[in-house]
N, C-alpha and C positions, 0 to 999 in steps of 0.2 A: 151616452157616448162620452168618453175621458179625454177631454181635451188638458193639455199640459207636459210639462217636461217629461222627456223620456231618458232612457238609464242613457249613461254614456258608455260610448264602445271604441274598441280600437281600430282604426282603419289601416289596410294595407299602404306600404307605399307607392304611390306611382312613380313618382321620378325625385330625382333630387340634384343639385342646383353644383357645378363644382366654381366658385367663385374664383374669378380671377381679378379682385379687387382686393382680396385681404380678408379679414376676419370681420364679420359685422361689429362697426361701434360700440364700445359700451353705453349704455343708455337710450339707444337708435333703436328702436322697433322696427321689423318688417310692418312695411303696410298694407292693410289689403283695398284695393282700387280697384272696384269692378271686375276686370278679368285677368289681372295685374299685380304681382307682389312688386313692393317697393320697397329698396332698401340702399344703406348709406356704410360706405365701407373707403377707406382710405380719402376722403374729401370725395367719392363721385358716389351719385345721386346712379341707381341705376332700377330698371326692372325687368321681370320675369313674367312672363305667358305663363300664365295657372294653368291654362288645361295642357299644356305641351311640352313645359320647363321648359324651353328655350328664353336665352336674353333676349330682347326687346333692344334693336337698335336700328339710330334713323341718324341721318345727318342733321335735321332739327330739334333732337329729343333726347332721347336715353341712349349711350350713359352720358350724363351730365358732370362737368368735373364742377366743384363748389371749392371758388378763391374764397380765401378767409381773408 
């Protein structure tokens, strides 16, 4: 049995994200957080449901605005 890397392939898309923050960061990585992309665009901290593309928002949480 062959256990190890397999070829890499291209995936369909599922959904895709239309930001209402701006352009991601230069140097700001999306993150990936369990079931959650995370990302930083105009000073707010915000994220995204992986399996749904929907943003992710709570009066306690995301989007997050970041004072400098």
């Amino acid at each position: 049995m062959y256990v190890g890397a397999t070829p890499a392939q291209d995936l369909a898309v599922a959904w895709t994200f239309q930001q209402t923050y701006g352009i991601q960061q230069s140097g700001a990585p999306l993150v990936l957080a369990g079931d959650r992309v995370i990302g930083l665009a105009n000073n707010t901290l915000y994220a995204i449901d992986l399996f749904s593309g929907r943003e992710i928002s709570n009066a306690s949480g995301f989007p997050y605005a970041v004072l400098r």
